[in-house]
C-alpha positions, 0 to 999 in steps of 0.5 A: 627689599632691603639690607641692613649692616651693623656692629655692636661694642661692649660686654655691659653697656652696648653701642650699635651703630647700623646702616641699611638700604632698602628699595620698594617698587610700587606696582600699583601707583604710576609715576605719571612718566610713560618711560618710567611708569612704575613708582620705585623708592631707594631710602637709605638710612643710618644710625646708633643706638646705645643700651644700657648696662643689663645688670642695672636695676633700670633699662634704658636705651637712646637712640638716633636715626638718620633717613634720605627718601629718594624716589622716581615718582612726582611724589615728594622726596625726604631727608628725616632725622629721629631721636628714640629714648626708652626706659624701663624701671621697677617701683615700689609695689610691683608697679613697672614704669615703662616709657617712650620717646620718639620725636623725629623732623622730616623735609621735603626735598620739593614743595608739592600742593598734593602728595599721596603717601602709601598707607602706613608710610606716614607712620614711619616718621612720627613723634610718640611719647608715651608713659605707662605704669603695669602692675601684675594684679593675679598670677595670670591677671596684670593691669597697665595705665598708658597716656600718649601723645603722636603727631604723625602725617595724614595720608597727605604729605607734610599735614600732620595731625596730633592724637592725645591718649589714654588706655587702660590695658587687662592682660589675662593669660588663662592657667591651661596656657601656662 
């Protein structure tokens, strides 16, 4: 359950800044507190994001978050800041250039040998860059090159593994879908 409180500046260029709270209650994973059982996390997190003009010939937004993890398990609390950039841009021939940046630093409160993250959790403070060029190849036929690059944490607090990448993406959309 959370809640999420932002204001947005300008009629061309946009400047939004936000803040939000969220708390998650974890049925399932134990706290190892008899009087406290159940795990539950309260995160606050804050940031800004500034969107450039819609009538430019290019899209580009940057951005900067600011997280505090708080939690009443023996599991690891966190402080994370991230920095986001995307950008899009037309080139010649119909090609499309698209790329992202994510590059985030998180701490552990505490040290601890071993800490289990919940599934899904260590991907919400990864580094991802990644560039790709789209080109339309028919009227319901486009074709997209991405290479990457993420380093995120394993299931285990604080080891991280890094995964280089390249995709090849076909997008086919029938006529009768039209």
């Amino acid at each position: 359950m959370g809640v999420e409180v932002g204001a947005e500046w300008g009629s061309g260029a946009q400047l939004r800044v936000f803040s939000a709270y969220h708390g998650y209650r974890y049925e399932k994973q134990s706290t190892f507190d008899p009087s406290d059982p159940i795990r539950r996390d309260r995160m606050v997190r804050g940031g800004l994001d500034w969107t450039s003009d819609p009538e430019a010939s290019y899209y580009l937004q940057l951005g900067a978050e600011g997280i505090l993890n708080r939690s009443n398990s023996a599991r690891p609390e966190y402080n994370a800041i991230s920095f986001r950039g995307v950008f899009a841009t037309p080139l010649r021939g119909g090609v499309l250039l698209n790329a992202f940046v994510q590059l985030t630093d998180k701490n552990y409160l505490t040290e601890t040998e071993f800490a289990l993250l919940v599934p899904g959790e260590e991907a919400d403070n990864a580094s991802v860059i990644f560039v790709e060029v789209n080109k339309q190849l028919a009227s319901n036929l486009s074709g997209a090159f991405r290479a990457g690059w993420t380093r995120a944490e394993s299931n285990i607090a604080d080891e991280y593994f890094e995964r280089f990448s390249g995709t090849l993406l076909l997008s086919f959309r029938p006529d009768w879908l039209r």
